[in-house]
C-alpha positions, -999 to 999 in steps of 0.1 A, spaced: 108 -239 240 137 -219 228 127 -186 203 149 -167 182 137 -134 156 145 -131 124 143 -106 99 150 -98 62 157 -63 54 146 -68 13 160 -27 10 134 -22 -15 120 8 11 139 36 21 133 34 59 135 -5 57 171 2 80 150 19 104 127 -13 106 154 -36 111 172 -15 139 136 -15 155 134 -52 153 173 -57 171 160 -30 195 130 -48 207 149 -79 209 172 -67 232 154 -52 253 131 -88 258 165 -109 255 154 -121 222 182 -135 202 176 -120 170 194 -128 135 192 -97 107 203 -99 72 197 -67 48 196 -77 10 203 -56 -20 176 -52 -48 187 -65 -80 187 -46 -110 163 -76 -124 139 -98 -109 129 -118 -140 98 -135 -122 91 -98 -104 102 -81 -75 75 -97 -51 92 -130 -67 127 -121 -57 113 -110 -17 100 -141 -12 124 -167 -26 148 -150 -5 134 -147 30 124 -184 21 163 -192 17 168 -172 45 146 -189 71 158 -224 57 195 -215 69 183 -209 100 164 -236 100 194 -260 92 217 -237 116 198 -240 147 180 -272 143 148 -255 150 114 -271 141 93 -242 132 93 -211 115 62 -186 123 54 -155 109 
């Protein structure tokens, strides 16, 4: 079994950088390959903020997905 982190900094928080840099530190210190990707919130989310969040982390684990061949996603 191969494993690899992700995770989607949405930026909606202000100390969502210091989540992500505690995600990439974690990792490396288990050897976890780990792929980060910060976002910038729009200035409109027609369907709603919440909307917007998960549409993109959707998109984001589906590029991994198709990048690495991988068979699962869990969260």
């Amino acid at each position: 079994v191969s494993v690899r982190a992700a995770h989607l900094d949405h930026g909606l928080r202000p100390e969502s950088a210091e989540d992500a840099a505690f995600v990439a530190a974690r990792c490396a210190e288990l050897g976890i390959p780990c792929e980060l990707r910060r976002l910038e919130r729009p200035s409109e989310a027609p369907d709603g903020i919440e909307a917007w969040g998960r549409e993109e982390r959707y998109r984001f684990f589906g590029e991994l997905l198709d990048r690495y061949g991988a068979d699962a996603v869990l969260t």
